[in-house]
Structure formats: structure tokens, C-alpha cells
TIRO-2110 file (N, C-alpha, C; in Angstrom, 1 decimal):
// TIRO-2110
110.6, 98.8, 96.6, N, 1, A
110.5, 98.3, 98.0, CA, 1, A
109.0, 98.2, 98.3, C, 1, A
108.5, 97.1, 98.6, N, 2, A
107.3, 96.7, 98.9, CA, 2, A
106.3, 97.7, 100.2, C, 2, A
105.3, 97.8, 100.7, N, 3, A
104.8, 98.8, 101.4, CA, 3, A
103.5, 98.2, 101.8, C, 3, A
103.5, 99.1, 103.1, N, 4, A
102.4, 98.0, 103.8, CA, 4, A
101.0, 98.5, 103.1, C, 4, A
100.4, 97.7, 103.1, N, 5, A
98.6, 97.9, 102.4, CA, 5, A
97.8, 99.1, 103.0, C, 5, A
98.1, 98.9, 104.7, N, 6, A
97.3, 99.4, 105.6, CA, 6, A
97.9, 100.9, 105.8, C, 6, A
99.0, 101.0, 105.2, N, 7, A
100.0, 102.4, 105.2, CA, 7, A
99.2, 102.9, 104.1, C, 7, A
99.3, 102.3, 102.9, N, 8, A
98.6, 103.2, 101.3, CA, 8, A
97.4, 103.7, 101.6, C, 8, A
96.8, 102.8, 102.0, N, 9, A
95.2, 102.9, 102.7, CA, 9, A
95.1, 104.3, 103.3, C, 9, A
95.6, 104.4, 104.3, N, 10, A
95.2, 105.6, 105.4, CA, 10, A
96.4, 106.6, 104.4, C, 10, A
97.5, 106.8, 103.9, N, 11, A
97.5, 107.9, 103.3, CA, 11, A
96.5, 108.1, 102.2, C, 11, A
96.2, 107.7, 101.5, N, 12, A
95.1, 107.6, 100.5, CA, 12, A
94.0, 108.4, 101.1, C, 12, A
93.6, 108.0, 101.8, N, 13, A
92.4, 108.5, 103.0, CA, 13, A
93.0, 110.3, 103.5, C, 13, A
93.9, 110.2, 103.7, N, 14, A
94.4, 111.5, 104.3, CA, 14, A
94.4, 112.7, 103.6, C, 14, A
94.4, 111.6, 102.4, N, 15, A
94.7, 113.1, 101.1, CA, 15, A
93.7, 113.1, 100.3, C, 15, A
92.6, 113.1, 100.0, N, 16, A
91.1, 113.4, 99.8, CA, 16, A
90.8, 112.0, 98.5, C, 16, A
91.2, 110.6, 99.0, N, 17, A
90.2, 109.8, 98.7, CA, 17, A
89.9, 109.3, 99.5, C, 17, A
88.3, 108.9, 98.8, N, 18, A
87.6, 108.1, 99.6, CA, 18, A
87.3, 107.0, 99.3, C, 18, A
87.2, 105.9, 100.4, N, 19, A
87.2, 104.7, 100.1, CA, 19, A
85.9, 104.4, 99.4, C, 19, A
85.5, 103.4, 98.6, N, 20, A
84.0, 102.6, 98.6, CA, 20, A
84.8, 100.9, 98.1, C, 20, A
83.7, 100.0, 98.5, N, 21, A
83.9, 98.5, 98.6, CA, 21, A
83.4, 98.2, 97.3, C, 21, A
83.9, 97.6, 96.9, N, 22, A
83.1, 96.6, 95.6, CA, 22, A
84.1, 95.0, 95.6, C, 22, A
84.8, 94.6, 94.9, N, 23, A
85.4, 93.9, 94.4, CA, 23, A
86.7, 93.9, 94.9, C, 23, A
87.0, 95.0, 95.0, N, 24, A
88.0, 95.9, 95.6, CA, 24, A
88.2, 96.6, 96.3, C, 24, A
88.8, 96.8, 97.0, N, 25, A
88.8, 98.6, 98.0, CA, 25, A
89.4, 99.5, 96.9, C, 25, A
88.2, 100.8, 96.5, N, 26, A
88.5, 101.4, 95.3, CA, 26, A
88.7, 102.8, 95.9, C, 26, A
89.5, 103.5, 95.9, N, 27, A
90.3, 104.7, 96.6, CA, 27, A
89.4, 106.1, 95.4, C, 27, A
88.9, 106.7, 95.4, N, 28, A
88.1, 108.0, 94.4, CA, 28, A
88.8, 109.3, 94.9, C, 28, A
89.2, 110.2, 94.0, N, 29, A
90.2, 111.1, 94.8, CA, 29, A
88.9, 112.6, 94.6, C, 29, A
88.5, 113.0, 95.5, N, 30, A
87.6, 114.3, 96.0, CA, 30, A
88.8, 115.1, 96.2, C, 30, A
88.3, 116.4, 95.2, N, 31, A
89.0, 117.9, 95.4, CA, 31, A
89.1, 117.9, 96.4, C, 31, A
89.5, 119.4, 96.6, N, 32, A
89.9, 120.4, 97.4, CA, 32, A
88.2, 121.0, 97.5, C, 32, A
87.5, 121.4, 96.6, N, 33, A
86.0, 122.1, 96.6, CA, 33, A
84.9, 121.0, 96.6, C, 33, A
85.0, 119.5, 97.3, N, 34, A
84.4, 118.6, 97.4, CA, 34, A
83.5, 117.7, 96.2, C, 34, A
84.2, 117.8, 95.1, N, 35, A
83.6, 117.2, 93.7, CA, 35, A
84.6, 116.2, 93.5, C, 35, A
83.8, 115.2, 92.9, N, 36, A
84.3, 113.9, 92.9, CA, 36, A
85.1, 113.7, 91.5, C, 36, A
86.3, 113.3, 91.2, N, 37, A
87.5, 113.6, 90.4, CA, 37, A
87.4, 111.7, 89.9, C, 37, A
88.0, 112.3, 88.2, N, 38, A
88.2, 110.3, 87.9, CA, 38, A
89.3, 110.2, 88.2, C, 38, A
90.1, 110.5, 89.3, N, 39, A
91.5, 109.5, 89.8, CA, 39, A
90.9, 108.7, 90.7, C, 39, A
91.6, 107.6, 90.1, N, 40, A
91.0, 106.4, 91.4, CA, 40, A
92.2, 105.8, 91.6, C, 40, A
92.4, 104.8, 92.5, N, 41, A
93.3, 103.3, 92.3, CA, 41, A
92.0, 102.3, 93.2, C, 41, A
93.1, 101.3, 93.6, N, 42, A
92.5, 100.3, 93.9, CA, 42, A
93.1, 99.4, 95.0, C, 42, A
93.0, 98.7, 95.9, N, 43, A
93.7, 97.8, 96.6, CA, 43, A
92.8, 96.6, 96.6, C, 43, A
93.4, 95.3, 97.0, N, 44, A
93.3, 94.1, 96.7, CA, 44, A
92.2, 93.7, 98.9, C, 44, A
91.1, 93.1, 98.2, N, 45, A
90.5, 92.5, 99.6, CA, 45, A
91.5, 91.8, 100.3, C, 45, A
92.4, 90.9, 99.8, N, 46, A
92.8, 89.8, 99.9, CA, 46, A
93.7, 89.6, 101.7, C, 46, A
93.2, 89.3, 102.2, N, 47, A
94.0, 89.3, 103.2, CA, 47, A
95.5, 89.0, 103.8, C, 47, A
95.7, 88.2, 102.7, N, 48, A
97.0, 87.5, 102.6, CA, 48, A
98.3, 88.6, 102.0, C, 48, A
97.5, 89.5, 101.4, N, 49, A
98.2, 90.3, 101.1, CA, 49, A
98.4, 91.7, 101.8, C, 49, A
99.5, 91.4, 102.5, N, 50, A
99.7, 93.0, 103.7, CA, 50, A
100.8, 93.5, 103.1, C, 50, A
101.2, 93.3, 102.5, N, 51, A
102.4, 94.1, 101.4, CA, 51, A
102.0, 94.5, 100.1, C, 51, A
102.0, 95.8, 99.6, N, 52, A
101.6, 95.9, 98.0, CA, 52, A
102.7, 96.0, 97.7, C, 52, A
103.5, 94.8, 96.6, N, 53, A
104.7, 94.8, 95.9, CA, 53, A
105.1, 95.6, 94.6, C, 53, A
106.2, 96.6, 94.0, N, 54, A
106.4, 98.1, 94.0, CA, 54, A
106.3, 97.9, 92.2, C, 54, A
105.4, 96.3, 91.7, N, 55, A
105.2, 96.8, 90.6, CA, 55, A
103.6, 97.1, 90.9, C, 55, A
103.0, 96.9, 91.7, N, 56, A
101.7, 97.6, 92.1, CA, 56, A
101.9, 98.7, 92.0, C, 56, A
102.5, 99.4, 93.3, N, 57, A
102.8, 100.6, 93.8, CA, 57, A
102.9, 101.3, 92.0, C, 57, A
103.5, 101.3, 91.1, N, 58, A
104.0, 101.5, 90.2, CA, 58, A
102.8, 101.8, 89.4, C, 58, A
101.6, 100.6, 89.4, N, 59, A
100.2, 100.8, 88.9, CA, 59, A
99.8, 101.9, 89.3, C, 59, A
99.5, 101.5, 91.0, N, 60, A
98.8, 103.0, 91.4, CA, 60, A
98.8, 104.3, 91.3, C, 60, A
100.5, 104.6, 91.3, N, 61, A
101.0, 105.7, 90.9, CA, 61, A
100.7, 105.7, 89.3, C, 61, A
100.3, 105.4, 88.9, N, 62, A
99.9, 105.3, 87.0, CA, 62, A
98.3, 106.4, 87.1, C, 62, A
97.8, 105.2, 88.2, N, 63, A
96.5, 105.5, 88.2, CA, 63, A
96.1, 107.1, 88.5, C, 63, A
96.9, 107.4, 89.8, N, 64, A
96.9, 108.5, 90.3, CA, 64, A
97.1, 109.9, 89.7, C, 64, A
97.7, 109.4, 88.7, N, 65, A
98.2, 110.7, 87.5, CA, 65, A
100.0, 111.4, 88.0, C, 65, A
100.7, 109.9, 89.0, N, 66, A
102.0, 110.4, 89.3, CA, 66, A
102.8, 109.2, 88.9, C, 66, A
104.5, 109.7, 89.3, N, 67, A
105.4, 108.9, 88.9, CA, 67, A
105.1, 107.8, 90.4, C, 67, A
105.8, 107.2, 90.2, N, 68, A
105.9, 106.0, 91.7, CA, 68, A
106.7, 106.9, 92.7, C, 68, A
107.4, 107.2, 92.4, N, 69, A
108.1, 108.8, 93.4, CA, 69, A
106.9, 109.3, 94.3, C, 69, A
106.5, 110.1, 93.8, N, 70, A
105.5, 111.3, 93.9, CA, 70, A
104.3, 110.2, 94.8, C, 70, A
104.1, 109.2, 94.1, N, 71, A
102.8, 108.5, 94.5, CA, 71, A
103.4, 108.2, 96.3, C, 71, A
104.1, 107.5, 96.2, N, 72, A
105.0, 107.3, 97.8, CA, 72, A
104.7, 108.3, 98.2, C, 72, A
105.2, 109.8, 97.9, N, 73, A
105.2, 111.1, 98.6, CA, 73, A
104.1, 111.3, 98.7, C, 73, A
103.4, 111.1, 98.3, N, 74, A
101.7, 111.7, 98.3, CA, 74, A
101.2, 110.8, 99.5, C, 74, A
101.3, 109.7, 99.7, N, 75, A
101.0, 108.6, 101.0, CA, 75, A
101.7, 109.0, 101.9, C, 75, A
102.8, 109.0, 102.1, N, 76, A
104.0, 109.6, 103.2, CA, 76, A
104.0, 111.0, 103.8, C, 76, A
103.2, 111.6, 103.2, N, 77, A
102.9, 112.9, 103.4, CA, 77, A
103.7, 114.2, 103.0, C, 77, A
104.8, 114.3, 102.3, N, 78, A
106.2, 115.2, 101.8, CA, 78, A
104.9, 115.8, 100.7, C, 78, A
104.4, 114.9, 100.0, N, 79, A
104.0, 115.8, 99.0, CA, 79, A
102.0, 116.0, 99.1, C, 79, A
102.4, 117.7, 99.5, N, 80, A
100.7, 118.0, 100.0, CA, 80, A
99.5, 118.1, 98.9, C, 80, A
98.0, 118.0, 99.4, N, 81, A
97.2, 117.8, 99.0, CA, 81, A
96.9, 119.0, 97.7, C, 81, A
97.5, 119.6, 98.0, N, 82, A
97.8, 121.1, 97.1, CA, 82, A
98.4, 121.1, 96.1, C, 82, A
99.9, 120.4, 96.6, N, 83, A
100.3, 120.4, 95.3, CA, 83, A
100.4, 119.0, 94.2, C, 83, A
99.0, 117.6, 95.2, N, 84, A
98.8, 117.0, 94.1, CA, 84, A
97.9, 117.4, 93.6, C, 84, A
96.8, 118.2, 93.4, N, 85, A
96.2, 119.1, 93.1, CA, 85, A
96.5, 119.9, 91.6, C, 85, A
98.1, 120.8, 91.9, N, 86, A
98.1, 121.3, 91.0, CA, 86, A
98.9, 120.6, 90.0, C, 86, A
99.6, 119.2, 90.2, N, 87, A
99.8, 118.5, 89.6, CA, 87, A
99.1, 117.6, 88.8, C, 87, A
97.8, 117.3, 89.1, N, 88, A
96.6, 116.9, 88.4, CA, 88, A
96.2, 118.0, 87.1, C, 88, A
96.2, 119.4, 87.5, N, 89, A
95.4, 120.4, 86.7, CA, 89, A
96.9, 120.3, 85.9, C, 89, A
97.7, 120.0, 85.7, N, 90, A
99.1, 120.2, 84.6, CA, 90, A
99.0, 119.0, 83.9, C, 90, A
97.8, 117.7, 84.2, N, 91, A
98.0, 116.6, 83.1, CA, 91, A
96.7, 116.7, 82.1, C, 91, A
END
């Protein structure tokens, strides 16, 4: 099920990445002890696009080091910054 852009965005933001512009809006995931981590994703400038459709969603969560499950939960907020955390240090 497809999901709003501007929803990924601000959970993304909530849970310690930080945005930077290039080509893309590129999401960088900062620990818990403020060091900059290579989980990234990415979202699309495009304005036309206010829906990311769930074989995206499916990338991101690739990108993120989760299933598409977990990636939703990590935006939605069910699953905390802690325990994507210690889910990172188990891959």
C-alpha cells in the first residue's frame, strides 16, 4: 500500500536521519552517539510524486538494513530508535 512522501520524510527525520539535497532528497541515518552511519535511502524531488509506491517503500527498506515491515514501523513510530539501532549492530 502506497504512502505519503511527506509521511516517510518526517519519520525518517524523527529517527536520526538527516536530510541533505542533491539530485535527490538523500536521508543519512546518524547514531544514537552522533556519528554519521552508511544507511541512507533516498526520495524522489519530483513533485508529482506525493505517493512512494510499496515497490519503493520495499527499496528503502533494502536500503535501511530492514524488511518493508519494520521499515513502515521505523516511520510510524512502533519500532524505536533503539531498537533500529540494535538491529543495525546484528547485520
Amino acid at each position: 500500500m502506497p504512502r505519503r512522501k511527506d509521511d516517510i520524510e518526517q519519520g525518517l527525520r524523527r529517527k536520526g536521519f538527516k536530510q541533505r539535497e542533491g539530485d535527490h532528497h538523500y536521508f543519512i541515518y546518524w547514531n544514537l552517539n552522533g556519528e554519521k552511519t552508511a544507511v541512507f535511502t533516498k526520495t524522489s524531488h519530483t513533485p508529482k510524486m506525493r505517493d512512494i509506491p510499496d515497490n519503493l517503500l520495499g527499496l528503502m527498506a533494502r536500503q535501511c538494513r530492514l524488511n518493508k515491515a519494520d521499515f513502515l514501523n521505523l516511520v510510524d513510530c512502533p519500532l524505536s530508535r533503539e531498537e533500529f539501532e540494535r538491529r543495525l549492530a546484528q547485520t
